[in-house]
Legacy VTK file of the C-alpha trace (Angstrom):
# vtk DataFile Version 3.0
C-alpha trace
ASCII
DATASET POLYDATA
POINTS 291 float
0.000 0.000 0.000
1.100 3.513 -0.534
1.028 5.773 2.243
1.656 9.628 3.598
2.953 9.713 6.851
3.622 12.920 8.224
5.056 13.414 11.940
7.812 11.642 12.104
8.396 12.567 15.925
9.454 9.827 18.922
5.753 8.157 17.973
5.301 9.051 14.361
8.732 7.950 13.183
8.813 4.310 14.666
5.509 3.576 13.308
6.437 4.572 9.731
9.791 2.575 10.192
7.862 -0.251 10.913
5.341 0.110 7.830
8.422 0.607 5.784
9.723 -2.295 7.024
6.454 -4.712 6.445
6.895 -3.652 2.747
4.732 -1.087 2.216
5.974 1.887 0.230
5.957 4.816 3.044
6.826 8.766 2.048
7.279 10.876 5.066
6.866 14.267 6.109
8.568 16.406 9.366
9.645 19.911 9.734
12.200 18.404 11.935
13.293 14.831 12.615
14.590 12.654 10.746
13.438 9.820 8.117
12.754 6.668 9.523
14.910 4.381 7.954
13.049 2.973 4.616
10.704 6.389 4.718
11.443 8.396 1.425
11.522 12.091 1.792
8.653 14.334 0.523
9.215 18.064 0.356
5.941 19.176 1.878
3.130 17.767 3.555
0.892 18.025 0.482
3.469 15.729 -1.632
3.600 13.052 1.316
-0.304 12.775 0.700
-0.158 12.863 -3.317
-1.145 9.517 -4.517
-1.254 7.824 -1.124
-3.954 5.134 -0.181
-3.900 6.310 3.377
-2.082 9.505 4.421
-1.944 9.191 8.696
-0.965 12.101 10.746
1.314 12.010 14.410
0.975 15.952 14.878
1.221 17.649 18.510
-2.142 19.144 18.854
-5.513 20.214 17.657
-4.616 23.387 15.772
-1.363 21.679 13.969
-4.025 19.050 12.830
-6.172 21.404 11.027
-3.334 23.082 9.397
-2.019 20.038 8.002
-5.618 18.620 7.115
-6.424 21.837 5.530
-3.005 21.125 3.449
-3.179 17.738 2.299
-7.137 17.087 1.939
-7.171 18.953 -1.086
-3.765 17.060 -2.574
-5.573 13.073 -1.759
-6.755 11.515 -4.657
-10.514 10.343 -4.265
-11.411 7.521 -1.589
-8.566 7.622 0.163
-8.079 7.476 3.970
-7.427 10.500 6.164
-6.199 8.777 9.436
-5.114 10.779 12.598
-3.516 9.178 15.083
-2.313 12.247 17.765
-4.216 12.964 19.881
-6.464 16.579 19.485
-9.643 17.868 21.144
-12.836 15.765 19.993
-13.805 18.905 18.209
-10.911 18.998 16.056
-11.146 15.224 15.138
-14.948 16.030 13.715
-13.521 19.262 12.280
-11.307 17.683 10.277
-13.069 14.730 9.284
-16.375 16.591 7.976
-13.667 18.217 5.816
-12.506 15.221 4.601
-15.659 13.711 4.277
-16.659 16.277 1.874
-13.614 16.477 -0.259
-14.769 12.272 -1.075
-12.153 11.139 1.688
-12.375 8.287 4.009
-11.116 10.322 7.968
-10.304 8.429 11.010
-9.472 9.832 14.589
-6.915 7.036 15.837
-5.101 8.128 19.010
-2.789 5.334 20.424
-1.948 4.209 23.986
1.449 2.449 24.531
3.786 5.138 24.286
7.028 5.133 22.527
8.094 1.682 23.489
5.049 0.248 21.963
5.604 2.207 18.685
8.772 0.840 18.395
7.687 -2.578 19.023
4.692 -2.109 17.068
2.663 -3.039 20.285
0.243 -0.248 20.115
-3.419 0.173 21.080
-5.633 2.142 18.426
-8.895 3.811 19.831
-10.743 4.397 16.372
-13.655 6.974 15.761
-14.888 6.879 11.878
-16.536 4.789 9.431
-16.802 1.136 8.848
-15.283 1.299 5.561
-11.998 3.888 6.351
-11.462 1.396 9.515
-11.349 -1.724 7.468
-9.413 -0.077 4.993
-6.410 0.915 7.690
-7.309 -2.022 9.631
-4.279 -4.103 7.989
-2.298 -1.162 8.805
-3.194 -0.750 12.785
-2.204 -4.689 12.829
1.461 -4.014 11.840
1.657 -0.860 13.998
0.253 -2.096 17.138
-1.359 -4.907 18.855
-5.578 -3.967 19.211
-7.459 -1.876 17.716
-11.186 -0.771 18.901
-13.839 0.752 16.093
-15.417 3.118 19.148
-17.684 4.807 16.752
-18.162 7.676 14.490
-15.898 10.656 14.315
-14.566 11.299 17.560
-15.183 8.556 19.348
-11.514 7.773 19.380
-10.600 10.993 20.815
-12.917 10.219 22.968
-11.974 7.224 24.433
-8.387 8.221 24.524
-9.426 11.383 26.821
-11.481 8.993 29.458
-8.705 5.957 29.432
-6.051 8.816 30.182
-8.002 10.839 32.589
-7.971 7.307 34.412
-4.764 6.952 34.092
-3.740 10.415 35.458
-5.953 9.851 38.416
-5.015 6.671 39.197
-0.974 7.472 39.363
-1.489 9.825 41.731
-3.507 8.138 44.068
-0.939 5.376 43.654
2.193 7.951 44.621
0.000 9.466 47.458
-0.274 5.958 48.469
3.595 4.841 48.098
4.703 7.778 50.175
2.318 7.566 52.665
3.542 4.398 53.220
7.122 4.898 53.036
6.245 7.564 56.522
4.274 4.713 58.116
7.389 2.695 58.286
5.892 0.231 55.303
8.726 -1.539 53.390
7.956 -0.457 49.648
8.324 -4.130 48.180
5.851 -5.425 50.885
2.945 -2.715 49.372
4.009 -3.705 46.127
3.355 -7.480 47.316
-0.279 -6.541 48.722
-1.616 -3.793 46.251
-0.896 -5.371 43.389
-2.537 -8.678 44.178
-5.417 -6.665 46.237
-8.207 -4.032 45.587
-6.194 -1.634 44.920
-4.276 -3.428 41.935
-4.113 -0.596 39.143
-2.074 -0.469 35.777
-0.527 2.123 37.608
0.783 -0.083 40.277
1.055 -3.673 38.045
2.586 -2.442 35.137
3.742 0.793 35.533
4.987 0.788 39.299
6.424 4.472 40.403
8.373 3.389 43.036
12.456 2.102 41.686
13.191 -1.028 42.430
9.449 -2.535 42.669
7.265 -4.284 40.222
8.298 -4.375 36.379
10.871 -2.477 35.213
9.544 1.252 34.650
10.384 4.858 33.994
11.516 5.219 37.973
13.924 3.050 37.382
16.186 4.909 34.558
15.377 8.213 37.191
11.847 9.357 35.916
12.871 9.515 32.293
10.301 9.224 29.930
7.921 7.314 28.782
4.694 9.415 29.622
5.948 12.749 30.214
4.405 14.806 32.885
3.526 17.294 30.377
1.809 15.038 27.375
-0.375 13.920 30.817
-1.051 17.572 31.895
-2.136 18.014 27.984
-4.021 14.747 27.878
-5.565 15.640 31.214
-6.698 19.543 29.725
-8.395 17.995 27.079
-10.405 15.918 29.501
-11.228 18.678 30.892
-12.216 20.606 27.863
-14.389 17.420 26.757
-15.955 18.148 30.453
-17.197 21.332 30.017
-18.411 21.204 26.321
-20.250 17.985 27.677
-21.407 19.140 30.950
-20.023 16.368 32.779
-18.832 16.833 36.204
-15.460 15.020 36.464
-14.075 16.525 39.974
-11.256 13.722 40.201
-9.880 14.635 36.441
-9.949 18.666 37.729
-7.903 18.205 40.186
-5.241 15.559 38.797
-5.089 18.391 36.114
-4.262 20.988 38.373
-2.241 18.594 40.298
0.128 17.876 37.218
0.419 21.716 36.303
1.096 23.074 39.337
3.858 19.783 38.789
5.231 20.719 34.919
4.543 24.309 35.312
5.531 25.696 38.611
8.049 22.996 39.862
10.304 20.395 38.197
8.105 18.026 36.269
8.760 19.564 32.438
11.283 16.876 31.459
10.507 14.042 33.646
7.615 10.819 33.798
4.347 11.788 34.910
5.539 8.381 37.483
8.014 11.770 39.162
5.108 12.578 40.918
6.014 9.936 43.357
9.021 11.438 44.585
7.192 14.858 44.861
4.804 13.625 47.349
7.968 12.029 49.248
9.036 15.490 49.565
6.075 17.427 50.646
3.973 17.390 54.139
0.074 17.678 54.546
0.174 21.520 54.714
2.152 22.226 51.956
LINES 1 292
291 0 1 2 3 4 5 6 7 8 9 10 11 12 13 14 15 16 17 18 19 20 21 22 23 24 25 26 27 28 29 30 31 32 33 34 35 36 37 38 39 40 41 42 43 44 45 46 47 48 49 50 51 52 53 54 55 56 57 58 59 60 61 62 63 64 65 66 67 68 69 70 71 72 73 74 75 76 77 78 79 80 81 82 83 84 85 86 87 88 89 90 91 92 93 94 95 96 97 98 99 100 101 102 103 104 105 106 107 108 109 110 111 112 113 114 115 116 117 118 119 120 121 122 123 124 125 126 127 128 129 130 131 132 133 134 135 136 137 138 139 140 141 142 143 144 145 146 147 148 149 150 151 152 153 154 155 156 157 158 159 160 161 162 163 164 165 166 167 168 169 170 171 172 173 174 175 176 177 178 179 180 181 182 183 184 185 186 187 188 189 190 191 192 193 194 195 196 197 198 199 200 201 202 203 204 205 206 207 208 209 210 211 212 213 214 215 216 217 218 219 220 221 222 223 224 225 226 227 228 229 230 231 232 233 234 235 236 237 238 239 240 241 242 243 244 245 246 247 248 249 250 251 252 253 254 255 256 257 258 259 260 261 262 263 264 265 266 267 268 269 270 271 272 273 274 275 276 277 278 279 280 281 282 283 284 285 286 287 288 289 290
């Protein structure tokens, strides 16, 4: 199959190298980083999409995404597949794929979940919002870049379902941090939590798989010193757009407010920019109940 990829970021560029490397004929598009190896270099944007089956998009946020859409929709040839896969306000996603809908284009909103390991192992999960047709068209496509991937809906229902899973997430690594250094001042040996939690009620993806404490569980971000992975700030913007989705929906989500405010006041007034959005762990170490 021929395909656009443009993005070719820490996400973007492993999953063209790895549709390059399943034999399909990939052309690639970054103001910045480099071609994957087996990615041929396009000029622009619009001559990435020119004469591609499928032209999918890794792109930083909302307003990049319409830029770019507004760019290459017009340089697809008929029937193709418009397929997103960063992940933008809900509102964008339908934005864009309206547009592409009426320029006689397949769209799909395809944000992922496994992070950059699982784009370089091609271990990803795709949360798909769009028709039945684009999604069976791209499905062959999500099966060499990643491991699952879910039809939600229409348009937007992948953004969608990103936005919930991550608020989750979000809320659910800070209660475990909270919880890891409130134990650490009650004297409780950090392997023996570990040993109950994660075979207990509170047993989490944020505990089992993802553990923020070094040393504990499966090997993780705290152990290479809070490198990412996740970083704190693609959670603070995962956790904004949650919040966004909140208010255009009317939804009262009082947990996701304040693990967004939690991981600002983290990236933006202290020393999260940088590090895992697991570094909140040794931030609660560090703080006292009137802080």
């Amino acid at each position: 199959m021929k395909i656009g990829f443009i993005g070719l970021g820490n996400m973007g560029g492993p999953m063209a190298a790895n549709l390059a490397k399943a034999g399909h004929e990939v052309t690639g598009f970054d103001l910045a980083a480099p071609m994957p190896e087996g990615v041929t270099k396009a000029a622009s944007a619009p001559e990435a999409a020119q004469g591609a089956e499928v032209v999918i998009t890794m792109l930083p946020n909302g307003a990049i995404l319409r830029a770019v859409a507004a760019e290459v929709i017009p340089a697809m040839q008929s029937g193709a597949v418009l397929c997103d896969c960063s992940t933008v306000d809900v509102d964008s996603a339908r934005a864009v794929a309206a547009d592409a809908q009426a320029a006689g284009l397949g769209a799909l909103d395809a944000p992922v979940s496994g992070g950059v390991g699982g784009a370089g192992a091609g271990t990803l999960t795709f949360m798909v919002g769009g028709s039945s047709a684009a999604f069976e068209k791209v499905s062959p496509l999500f099966d060499i870049m990643g491991q699952k991937a879910v039809h939600c809906g229409e348009s937007g229902a992948g953004q969608a379902a990103k936005i919930c899973n991550n608020m989750i997430l979000g809320v659910t690594m800070i209660a475990t941090c909270e919880a890891f250094a409130l134990a650490d001042k009650l004297g409780l040996d950090r392997q023996k939590m570990f040993d109950v939690v994660s075979t207990s009620s509170g047993y989490s993806w944020s505990m089992n798989a993802y553990c923020p404490a070094p040393g504990v569980g499966p090997t993780s971000p705290a152990d290479n010193g809070y490198k990412p992975g996740f970083a704190a700030e693609l959670m603070l913007k995962d956790l904004r757009l949650s919040q966004q989705a909140a208010e255009s929906a009317d939804a009262d989500t009082p947990m996701g407010e304040l693990a967004a405010a939690l991981y600002a006041r983290f990236v933006d007034e202290e020393d999260g920019k940088g590090r895992d959005f697991s570094a909140m762990l040794p931030r609660f170490e560090a703080r006292h109940r009137h802080d």
